[in-house]
Backbone as a chain_set.jsonl record, in Angstrom:
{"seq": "XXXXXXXXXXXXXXXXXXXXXXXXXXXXXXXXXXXXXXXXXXXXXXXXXXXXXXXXXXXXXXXXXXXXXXXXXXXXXXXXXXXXXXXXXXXXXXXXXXXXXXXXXXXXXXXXXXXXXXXXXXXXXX", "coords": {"N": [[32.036, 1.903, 10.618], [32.236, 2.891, 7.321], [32.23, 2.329, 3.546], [34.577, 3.54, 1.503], [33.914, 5.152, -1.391], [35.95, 6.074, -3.782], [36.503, 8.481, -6.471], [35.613, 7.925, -9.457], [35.464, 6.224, -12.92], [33.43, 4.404, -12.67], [32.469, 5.128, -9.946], [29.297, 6.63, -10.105], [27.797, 4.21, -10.178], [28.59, 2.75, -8.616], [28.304, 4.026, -6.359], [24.989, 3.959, -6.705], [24.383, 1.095, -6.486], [25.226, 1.039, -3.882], [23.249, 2.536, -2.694], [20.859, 1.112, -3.008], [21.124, -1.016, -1.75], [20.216, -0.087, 0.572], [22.262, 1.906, 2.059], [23.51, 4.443, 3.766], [24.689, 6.983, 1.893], [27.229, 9.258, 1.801], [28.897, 12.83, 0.205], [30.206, 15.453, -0.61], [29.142, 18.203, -2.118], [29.266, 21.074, -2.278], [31.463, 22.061, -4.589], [32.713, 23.212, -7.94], [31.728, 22.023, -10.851], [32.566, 21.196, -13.952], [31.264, 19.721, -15.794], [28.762, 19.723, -15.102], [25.408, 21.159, -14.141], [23.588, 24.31, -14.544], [23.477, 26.872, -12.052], [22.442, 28.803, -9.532], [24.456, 30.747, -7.63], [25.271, 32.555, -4.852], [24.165, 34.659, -6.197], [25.38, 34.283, -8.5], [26.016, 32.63, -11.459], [26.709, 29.72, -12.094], [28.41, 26.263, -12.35], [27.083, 22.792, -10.809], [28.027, 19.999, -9.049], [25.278, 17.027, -10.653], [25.282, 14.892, -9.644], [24.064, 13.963, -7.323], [21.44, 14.799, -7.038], [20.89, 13.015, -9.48], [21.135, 10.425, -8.558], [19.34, 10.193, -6.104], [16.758, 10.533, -7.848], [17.375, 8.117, -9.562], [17.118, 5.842, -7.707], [15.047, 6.677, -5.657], [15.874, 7.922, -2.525], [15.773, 9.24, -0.011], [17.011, 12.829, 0.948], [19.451, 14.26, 2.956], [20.601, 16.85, 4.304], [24.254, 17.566, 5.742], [26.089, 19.26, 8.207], [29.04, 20.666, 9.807], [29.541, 22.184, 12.367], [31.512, 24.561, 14.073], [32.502, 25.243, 17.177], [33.157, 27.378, 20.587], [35.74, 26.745, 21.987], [36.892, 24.737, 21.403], [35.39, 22.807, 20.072], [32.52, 21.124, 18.343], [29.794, 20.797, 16.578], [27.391, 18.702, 15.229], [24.865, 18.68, 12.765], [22.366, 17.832, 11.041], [20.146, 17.613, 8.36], [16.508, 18.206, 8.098], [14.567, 16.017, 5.789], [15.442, 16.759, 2.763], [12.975, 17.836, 0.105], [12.883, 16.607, -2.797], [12.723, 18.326, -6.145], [10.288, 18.223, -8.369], [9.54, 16.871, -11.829], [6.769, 17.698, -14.023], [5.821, 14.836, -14.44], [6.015, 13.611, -12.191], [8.824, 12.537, -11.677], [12.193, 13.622, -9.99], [13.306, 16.267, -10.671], [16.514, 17.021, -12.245], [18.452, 19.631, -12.259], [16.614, 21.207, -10.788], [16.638, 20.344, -8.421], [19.498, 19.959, -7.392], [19.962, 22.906, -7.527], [17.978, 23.334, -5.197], [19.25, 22.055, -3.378], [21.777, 23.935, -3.658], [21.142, 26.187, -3.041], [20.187, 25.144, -0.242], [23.133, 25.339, 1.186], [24.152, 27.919, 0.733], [22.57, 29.327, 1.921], [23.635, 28.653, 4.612], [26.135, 29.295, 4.476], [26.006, 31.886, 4.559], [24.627, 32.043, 7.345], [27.449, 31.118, 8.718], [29.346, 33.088, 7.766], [31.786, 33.334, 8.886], [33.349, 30.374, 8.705], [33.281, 29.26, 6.462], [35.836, 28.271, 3.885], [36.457, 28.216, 0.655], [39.027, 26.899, -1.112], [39.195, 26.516, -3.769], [38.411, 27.804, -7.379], [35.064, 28.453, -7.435], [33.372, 29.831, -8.922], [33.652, 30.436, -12.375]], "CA": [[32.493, 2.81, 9.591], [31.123, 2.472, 5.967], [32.992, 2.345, 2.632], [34.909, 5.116, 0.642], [34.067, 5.034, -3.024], [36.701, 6.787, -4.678], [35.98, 9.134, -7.416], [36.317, 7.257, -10.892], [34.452, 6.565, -14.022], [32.68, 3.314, -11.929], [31.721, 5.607, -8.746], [28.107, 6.526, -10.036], [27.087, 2.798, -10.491], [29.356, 2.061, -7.128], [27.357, 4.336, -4.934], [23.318, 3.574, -6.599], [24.281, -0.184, -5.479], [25.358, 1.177, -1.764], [21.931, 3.099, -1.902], [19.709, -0.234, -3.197], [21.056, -1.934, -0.828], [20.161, 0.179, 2.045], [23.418, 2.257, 2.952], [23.844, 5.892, 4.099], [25.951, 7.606, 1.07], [27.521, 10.701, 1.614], [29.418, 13.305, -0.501], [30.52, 16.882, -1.426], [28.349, 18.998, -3.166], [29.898, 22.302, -2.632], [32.2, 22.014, -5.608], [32.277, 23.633, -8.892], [32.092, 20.879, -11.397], [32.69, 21.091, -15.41], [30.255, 19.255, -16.387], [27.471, 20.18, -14.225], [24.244, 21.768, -14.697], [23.913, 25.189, -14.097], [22.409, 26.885, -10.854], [23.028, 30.25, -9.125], [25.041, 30.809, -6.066], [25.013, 34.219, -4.064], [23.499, 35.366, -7.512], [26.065, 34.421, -9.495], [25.989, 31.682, -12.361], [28.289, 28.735, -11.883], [28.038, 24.702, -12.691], [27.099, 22.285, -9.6], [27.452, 18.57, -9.68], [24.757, 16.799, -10.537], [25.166, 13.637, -9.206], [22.826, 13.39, -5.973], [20.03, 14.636, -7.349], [20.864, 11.978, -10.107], [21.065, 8.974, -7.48], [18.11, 10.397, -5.385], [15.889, 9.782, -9.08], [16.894, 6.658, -9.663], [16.535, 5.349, -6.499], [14.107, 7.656, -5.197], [16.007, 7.408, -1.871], [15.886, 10.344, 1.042], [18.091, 13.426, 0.771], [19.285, 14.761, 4.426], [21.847, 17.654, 4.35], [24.569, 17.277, 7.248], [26.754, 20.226, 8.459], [29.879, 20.624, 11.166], [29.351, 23.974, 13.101], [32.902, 25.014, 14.678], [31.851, 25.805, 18.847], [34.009, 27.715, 21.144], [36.701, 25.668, 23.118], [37.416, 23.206, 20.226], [34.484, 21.679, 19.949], [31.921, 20.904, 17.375], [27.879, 20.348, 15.959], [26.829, 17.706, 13.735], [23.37, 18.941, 12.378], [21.224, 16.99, 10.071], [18.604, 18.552, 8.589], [15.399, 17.585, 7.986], [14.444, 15.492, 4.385], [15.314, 17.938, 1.578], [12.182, 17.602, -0.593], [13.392, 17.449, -4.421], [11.777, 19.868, -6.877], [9.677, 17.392, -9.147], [8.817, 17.991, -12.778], [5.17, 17.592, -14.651], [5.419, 14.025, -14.258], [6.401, 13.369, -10.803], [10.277, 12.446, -11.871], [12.866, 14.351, -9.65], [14.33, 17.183, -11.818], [18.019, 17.36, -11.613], [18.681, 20.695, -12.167], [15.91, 21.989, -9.612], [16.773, 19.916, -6.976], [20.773, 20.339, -7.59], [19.431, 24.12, -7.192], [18.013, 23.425, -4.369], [20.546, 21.804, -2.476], [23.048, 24.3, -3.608], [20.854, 27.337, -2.152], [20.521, 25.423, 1.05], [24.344, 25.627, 1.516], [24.416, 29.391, 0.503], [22.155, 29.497, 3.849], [24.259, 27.911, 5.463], [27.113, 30.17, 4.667], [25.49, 33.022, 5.46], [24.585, 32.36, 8.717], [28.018, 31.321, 9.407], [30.312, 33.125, 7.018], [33.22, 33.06, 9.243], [33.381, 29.248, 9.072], [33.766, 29.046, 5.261], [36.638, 28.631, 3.202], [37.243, 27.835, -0.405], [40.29, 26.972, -2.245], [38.96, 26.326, -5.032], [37.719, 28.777, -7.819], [33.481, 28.31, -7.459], [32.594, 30.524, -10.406], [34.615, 30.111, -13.697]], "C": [[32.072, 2.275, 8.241], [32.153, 2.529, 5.163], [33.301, 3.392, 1.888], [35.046, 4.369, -0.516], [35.21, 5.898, -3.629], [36.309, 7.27, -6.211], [36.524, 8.525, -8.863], [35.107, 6.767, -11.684], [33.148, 5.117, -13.654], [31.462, 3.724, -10.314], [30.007, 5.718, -8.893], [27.343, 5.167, -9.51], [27.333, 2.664, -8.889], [28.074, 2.984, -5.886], [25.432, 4.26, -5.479], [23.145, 1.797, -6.41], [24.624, 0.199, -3.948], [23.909, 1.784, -1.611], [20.858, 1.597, -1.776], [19.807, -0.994, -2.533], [20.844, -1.305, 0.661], [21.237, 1.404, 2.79], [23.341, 3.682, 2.859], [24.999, 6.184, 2.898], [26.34, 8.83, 1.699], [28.702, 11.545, 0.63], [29.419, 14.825, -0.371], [30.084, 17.577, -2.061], [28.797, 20.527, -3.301], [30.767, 22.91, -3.489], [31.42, 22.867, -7.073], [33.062, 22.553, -9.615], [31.638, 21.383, -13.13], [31.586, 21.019, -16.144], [28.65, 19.439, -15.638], [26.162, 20.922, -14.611], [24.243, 23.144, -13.836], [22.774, 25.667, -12.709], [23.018, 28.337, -10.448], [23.333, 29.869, -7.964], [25.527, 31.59, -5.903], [24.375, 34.738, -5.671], [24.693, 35.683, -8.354], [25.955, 32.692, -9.959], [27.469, 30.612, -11.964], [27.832, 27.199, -12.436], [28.182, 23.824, -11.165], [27.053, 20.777, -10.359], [25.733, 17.944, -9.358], [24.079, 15.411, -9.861], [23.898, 13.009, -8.1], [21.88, 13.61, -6.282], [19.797, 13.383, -8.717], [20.213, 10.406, -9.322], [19.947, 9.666, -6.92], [17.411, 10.101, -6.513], [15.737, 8.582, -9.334], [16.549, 5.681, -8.588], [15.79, 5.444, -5.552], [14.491, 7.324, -3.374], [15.867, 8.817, -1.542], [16.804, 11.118, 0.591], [18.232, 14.569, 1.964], [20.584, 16.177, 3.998], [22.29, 17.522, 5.9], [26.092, 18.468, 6.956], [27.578, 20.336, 9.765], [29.528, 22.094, 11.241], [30.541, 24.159, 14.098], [32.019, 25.915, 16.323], [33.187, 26.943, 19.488], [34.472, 26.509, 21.517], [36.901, 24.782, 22.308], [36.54, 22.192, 20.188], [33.612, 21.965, 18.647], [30.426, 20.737, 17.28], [27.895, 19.788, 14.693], [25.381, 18.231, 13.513], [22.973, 18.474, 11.124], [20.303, 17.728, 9.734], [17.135, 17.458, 8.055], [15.418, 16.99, 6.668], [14.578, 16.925, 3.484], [14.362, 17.238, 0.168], [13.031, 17.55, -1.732], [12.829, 17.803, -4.967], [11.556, 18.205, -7.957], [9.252, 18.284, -10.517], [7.152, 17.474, -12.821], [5.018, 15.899, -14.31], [5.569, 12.96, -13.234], [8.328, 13.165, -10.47], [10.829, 14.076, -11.179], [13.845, 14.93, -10.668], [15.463, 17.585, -11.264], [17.992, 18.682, -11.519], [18.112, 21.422, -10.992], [16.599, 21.23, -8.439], [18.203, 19.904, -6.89], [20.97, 21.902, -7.279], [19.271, 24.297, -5.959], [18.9, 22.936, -2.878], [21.777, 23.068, -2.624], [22.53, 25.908, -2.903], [20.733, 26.914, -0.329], [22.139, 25.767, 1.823], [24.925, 26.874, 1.844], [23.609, 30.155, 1.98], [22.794, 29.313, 4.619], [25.866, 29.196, 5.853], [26.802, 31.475, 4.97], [25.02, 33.073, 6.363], [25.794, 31.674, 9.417], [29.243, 31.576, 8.451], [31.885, 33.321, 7.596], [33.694, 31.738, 9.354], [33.301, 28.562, 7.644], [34.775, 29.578, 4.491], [36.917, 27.848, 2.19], [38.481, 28.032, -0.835], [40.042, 27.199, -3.166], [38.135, 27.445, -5.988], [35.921, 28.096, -8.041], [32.864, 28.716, -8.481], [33.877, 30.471, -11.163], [33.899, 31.202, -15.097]], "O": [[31.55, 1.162, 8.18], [33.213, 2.772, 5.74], [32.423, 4.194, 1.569], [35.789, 3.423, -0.777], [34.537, 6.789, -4.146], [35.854, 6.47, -7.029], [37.678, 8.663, -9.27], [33.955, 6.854, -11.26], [32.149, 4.955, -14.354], [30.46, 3.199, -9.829], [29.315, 5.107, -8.079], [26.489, 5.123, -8.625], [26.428, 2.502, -8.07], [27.34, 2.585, -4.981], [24.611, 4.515, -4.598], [22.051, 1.261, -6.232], [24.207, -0.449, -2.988], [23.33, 1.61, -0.539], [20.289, 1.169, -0.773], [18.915, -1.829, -2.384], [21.203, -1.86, 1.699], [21.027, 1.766, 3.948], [23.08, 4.136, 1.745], [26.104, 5.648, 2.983], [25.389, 9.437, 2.191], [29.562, 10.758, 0.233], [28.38, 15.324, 0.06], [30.828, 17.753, -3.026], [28.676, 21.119, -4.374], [30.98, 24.117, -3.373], [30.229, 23.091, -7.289], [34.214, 22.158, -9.436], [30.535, 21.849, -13.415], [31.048, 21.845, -16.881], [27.571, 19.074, -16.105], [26.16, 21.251, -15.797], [24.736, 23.208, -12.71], [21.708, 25.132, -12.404], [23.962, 28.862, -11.039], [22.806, 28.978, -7.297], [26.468, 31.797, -6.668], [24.439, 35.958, -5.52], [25.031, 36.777, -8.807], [25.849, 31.748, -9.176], [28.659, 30.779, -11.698], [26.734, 27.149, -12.989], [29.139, 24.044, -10.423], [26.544, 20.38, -11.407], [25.07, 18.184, -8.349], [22.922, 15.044, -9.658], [23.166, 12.02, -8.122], [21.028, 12.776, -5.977], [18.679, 12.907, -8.914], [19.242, 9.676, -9.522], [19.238, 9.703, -7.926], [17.215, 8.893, -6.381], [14.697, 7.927, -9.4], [15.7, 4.801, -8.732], [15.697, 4.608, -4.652], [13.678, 6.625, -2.769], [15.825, 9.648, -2.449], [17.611, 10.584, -0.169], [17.474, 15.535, 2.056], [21.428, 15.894, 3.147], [21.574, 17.422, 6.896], [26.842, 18.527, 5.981], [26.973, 20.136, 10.819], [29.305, 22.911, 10.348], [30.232, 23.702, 15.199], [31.234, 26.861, 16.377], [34.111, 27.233, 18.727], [33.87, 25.438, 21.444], [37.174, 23.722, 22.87], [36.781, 20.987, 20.249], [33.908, 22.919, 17.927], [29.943, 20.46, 18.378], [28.236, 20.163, 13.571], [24.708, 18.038, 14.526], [23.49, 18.979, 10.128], [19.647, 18.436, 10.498], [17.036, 16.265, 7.768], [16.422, 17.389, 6.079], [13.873, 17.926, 3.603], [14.816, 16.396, -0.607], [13.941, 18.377, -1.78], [11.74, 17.797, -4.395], [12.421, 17.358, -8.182], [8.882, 19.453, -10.629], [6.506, 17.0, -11.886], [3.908, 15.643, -13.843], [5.326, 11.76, -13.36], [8.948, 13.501, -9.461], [10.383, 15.19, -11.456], [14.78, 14.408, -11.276], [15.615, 18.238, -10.232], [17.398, 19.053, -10.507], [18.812, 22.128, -10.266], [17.093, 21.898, -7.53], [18.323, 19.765, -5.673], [22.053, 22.239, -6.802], [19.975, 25.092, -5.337], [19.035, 23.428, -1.758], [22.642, 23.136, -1.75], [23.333, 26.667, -2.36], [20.974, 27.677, 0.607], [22.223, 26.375, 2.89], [25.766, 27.12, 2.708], [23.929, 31.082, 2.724], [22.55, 29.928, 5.657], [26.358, 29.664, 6.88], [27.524, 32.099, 5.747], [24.735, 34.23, 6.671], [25.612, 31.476, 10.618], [30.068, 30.687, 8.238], [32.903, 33.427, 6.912], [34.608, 31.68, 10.177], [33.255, 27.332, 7.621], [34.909, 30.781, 4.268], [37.542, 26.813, 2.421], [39.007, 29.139, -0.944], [40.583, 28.165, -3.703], [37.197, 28.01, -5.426], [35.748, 27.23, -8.898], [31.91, 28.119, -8.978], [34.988, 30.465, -10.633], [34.408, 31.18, -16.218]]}, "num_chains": 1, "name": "protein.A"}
């Protein structure tokens, strides 16, 4: 089992030493976050964090998306997906915004091919 960073004004730093040294991060991206950069989702305007495509830049480390799929009979699917390219600008540097984009449209795939298997609490658009 691996380590839980807890969300606090040290976490960035805390998880681009778990990447430099090698370690599987994972996190939450489906959130609507304040400070975020903006992106569309179902074709509506909202703020996404930017964080992973942050840490994927500086550390230019892999970025996998991983998804539970609810089965009949109480069971489950872990699916991984393949490397999610990040959207690069003019000078090869991974651009947050695009690739914060693009992570947040693969999700919107995601929920549409299984929209009975999503549920927010939380308000997404503001």
């Amino acid at each position: 089992m691996g380590e839980m960073i807890a969300t606090s004004l040290d976490a960035p730093v805390r998880l681009a030493h778990a990447l430099k040294r090698g370690l599987h991060v994972g996190m939450l991206v489906d959130q609507y976050y304040t400070r975020g950069v903006d992106v569309t989702f179902f074709g509506r305007a909202t703020k996404a964090n930017p964080l992973l495509a942050r840490l994927a830049r500086q550390v230019e480390c892999p970025i996998h998306g991983v998804r539970i799929v609810r089965l009949k009979g109480d069971r489950f699917r872990a699916e991984v997906t393949d490397e999610v390219e990040p959207v690069r600008d003019a000078t090869g540097a991974i651009d947050v915004q695009g690739t914060t984009q693009k992570i947040n449209t693969i999700i919107e795939g995601w929920v549409r091919e299984h929209p009975e298997q999503w549920l927010w609490l939380h308000r997404r658009w503001r």
